[in-house]
C-alpha positions as CSV (number, residue, x, y, z in Angstrom):
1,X,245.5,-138.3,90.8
2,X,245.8,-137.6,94.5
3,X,243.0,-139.1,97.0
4,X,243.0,-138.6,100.4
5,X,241.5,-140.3,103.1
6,X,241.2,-140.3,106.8
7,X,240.5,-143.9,108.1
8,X,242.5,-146.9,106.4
9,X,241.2,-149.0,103.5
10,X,241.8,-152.0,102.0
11,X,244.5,-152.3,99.7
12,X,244.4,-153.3,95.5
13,X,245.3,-156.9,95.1
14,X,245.1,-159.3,91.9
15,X,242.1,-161.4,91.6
16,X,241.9,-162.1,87.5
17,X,242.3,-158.4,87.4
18,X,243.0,-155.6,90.6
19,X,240.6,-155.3,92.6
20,X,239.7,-153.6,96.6
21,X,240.2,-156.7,98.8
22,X,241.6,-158.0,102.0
23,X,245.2,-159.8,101.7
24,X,245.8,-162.9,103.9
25,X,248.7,-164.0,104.6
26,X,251.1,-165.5,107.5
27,X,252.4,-162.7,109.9
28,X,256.5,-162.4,111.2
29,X,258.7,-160.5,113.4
30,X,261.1,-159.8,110.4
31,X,260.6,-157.5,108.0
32,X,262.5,-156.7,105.0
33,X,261.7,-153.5,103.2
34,X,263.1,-151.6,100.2
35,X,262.8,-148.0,99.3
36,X,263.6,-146.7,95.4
37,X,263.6,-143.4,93.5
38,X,263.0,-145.2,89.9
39,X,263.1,-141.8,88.1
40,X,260.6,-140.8,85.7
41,X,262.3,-139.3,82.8
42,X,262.0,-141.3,79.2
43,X,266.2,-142.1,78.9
44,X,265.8,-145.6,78.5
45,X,263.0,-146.0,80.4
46,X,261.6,-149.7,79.8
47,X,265.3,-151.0,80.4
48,X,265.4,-149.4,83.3
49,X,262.3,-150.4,84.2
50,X,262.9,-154.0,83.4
51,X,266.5,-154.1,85.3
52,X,264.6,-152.6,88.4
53,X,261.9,-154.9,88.5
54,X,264.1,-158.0,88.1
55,X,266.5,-156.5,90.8
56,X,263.1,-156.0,93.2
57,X,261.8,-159.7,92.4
58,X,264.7,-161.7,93.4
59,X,264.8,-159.9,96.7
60,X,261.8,-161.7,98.7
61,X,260.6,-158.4,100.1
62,X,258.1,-157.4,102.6
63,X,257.6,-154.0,101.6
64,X,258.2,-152.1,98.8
65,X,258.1,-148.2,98.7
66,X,258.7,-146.7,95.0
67,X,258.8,-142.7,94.1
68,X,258.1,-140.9,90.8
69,X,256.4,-144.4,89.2
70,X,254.8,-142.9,86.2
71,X,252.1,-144.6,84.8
72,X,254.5,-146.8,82.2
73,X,256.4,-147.8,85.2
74,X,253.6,-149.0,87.0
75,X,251.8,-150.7,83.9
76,X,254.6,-153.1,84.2
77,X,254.9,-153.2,87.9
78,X,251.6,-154.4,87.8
79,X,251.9,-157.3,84.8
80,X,254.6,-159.5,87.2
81,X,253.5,-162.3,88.6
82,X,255.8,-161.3,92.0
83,X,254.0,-158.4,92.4
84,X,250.4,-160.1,92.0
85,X,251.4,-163.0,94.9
86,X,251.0,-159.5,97.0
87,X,248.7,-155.5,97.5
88,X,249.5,-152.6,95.9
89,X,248.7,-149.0,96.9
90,X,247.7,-147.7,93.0
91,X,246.1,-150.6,91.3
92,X,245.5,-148.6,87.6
93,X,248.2,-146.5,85.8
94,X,246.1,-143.6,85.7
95,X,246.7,-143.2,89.7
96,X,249.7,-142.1,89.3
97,X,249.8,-139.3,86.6
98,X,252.1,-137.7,86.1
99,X,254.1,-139.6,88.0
100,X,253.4,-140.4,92.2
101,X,254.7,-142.7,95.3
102,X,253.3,-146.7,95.4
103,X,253.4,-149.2,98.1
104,X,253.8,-153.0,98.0
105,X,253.5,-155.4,100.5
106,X,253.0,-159.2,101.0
107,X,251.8,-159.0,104.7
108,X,248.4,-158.5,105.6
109,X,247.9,-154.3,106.1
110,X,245.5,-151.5,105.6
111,X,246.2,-148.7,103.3
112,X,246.5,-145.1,104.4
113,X,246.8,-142.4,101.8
114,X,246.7,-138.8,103.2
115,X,247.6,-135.7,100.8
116,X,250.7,-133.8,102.0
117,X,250.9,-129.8,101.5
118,X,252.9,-129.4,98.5
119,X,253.3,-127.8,94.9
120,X,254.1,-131.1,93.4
121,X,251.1,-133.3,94.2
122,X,253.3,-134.9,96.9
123,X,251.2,-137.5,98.7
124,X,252.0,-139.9,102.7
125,X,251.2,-143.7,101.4
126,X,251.3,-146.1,104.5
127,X,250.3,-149.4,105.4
128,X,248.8,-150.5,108.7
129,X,250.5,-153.6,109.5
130,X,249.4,-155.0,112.8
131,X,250.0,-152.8,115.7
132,X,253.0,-150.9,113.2
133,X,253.0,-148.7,110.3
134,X,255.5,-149.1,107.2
135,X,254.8,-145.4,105.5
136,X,256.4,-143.6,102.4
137,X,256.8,-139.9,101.0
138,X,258.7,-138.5,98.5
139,X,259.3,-134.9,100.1
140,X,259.5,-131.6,98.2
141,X,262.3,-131.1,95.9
142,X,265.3,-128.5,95.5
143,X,267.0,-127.3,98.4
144,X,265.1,-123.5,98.5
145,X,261.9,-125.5,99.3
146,X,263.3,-126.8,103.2
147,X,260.2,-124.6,104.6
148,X,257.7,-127.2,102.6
149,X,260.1,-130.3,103.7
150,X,259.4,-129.1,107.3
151,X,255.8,-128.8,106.6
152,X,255.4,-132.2,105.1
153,X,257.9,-133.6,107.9
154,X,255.7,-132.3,111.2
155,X,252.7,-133.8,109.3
156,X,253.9,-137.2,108.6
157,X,255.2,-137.1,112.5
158,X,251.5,-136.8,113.2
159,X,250.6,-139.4,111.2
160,X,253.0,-141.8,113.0
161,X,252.4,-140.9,116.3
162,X,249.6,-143.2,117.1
163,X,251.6,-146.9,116.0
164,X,253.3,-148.9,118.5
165,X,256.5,-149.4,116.0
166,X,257.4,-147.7,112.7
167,X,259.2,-147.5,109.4
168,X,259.5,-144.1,107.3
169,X,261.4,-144.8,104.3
170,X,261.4,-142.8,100.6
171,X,263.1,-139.8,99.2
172,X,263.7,-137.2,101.6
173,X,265.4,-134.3,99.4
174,X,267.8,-133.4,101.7
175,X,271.1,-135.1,102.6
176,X,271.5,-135.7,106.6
177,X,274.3,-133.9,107.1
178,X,272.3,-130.3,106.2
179,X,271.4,-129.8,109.9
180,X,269.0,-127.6,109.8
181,X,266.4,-130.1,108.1
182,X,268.4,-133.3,109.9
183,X,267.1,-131.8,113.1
184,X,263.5,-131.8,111.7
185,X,263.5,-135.8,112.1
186,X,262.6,-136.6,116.4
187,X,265.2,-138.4,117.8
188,X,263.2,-141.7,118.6
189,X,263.7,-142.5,115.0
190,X,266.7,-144.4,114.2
191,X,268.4,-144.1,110.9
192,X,268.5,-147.8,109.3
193,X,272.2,-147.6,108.4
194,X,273.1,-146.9,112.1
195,X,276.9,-147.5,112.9
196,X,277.5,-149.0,109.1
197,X,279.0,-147.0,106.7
198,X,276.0,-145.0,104.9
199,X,276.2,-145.2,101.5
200,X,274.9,-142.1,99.3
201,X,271.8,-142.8,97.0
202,X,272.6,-140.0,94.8
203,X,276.4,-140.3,93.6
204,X,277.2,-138.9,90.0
205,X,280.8,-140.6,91.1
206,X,279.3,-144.3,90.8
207,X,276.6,-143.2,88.5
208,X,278.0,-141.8,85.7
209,X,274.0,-141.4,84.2
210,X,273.4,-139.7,87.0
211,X,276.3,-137.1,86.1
212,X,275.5,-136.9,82.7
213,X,271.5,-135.7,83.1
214,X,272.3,-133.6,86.1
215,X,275.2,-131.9,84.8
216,X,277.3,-131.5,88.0
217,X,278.6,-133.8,90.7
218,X,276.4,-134.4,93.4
219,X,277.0,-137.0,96.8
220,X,274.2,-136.6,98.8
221,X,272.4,-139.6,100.4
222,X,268.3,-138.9,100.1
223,X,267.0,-141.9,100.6
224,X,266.6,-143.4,103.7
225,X,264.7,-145.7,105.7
226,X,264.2,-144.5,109.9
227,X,262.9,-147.5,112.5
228,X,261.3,-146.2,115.3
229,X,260.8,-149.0,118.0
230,X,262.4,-151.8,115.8
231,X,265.9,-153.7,115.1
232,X,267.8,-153.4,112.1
233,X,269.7,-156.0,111.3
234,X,271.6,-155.2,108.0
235,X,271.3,-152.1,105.3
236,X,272.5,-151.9,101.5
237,X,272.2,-150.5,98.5
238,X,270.5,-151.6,95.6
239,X,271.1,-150.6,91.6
240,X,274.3,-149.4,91.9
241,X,275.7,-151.1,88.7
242,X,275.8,-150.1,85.1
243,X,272.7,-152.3,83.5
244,X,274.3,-151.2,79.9
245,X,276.9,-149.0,78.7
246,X,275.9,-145.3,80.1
247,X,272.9,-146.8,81.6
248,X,271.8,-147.7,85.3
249,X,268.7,-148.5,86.8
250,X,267.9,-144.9,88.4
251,X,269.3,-141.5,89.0
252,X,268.8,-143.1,92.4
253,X,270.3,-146.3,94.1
254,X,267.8,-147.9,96.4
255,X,268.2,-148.9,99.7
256,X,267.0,-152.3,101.3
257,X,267.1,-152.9,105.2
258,X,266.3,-156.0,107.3
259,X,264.3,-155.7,110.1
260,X,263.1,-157.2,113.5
261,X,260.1,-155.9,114.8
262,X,258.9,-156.1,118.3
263,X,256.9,-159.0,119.4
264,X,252.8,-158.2,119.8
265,X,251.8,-156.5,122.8
């Protein structure tokens, strides 16, 4: 179900059951945030689901930017008790048929959901959080479709534009080192691993699950997190061990960066 909107709302948060509402709660200078492709297809699915939600928990996250949560996925996304102690973008399954891109957060924000031009329902989910903007997109997929990437790019620039400090983190579909679409991302945005060594999020070598469902090799790294006007401190992956024999959390590792915003203005 995609809805779009043009001013920001109030996000879903747990009151004996989810409801519109504002969330209170302390503000910081530090921000951690995590982005994850969780995959939607049915192989092992609630394990998966399970290992990825336990992984998530025990992190004490800020921010937490998922792609293709079906609505199974986000049934049990929305029945922990970590998630509850914070908002949520999509606070029914049904928002996300057949599968979408949620947002969790634990510091006080307004939502922003704005439709992106695409074939695949692809949607921008942000949160306003004070004078910044922690946003999320999963762009469109196979490489043939770059012209729609560079659609969907220009118009989450635009949508960016107007925050003192961001962060744009999800599933890009392209790998950085394909210049042509690398080139599309401004320059004032900084990717999170800077001078580490950049892991890729998409590696059938360290994912043999990966390599059996795709069919070929692939070592690409599609998800990313970009700081504009803001510190990173440290970058990793997440999900990048076997959870059972021929199983791992994702198609997808995750990535998780620490953050230092700028102080208020």
């Amino acid at each position: 179900m995609n809805t779009s909107v043009n001013t920001p709302m109030t996000p879903w948060v747990w009151r004996d059951g989810w409801c519109r509402e504002e969330f209170r709660a302390p503000t910081s200078t530090k921000l951690r945030v995590a982005t994850w492709n969780v995959w939607f297809d049915a192989f092992e699915h609630s394990v998966r689901t399970k290992a990825i939600l336990d992984i998530l928990g025990g992190l004490e996250l800020d921010v937490i930017a998922l792609q293709e949560v079906t609505p199974a996925f986000l049934l049990q996304f929305l029945s922990r008790d970590w998630v509850r102690q914070g908002w949520v973008s999509h606070g029914f399954p049904d928002a996300v048929e057949p599968y979408g891109t949620v947002l969790w957060g634990r510091r006080p924000a307004r939502l922003i959901i704005e439709d992106l031009p695409s074939e695949k329902g692809r949607q921008w989910v942000a949160a306003e959080i004070g004078e910044g903007v922690v946003g999320t997109a999963h762009l469109e997929s196979q490489r043939d479709n770059h012209a729609r990437r560079g659609e969907q790019i220009a118009r989450i620039h635009g949508f960016l534009s107007p925050y003192r400090w961001s962060v744009w983190m999800g599933d890009f579909n392209f790998d950085p080192s394909w210049p042509h679409e690398a080139g599309r991302i401004s320059a004032s945005f900084r990717d999170a691993w800077g001078e580490q060594d950049a892991g890729s999020t998409v590696d059938t070598a360290r994912n043999g699950m990966a390599l059996a469902h795709k069919g070929a090799p692939r070592d690409v790294r599609y998800d990313r997190i970009y700081v504009e006007h803001a510190k990173v401190k440290k970058t990793q992956l997440l999900g990048t061990e076997a959870i059972a024999s021929g199983v791992w959390c994702s198609d997808h590792f995750g990535v998780l960066s620490e953050i230092v915003l700028p102080k208020s203005s």
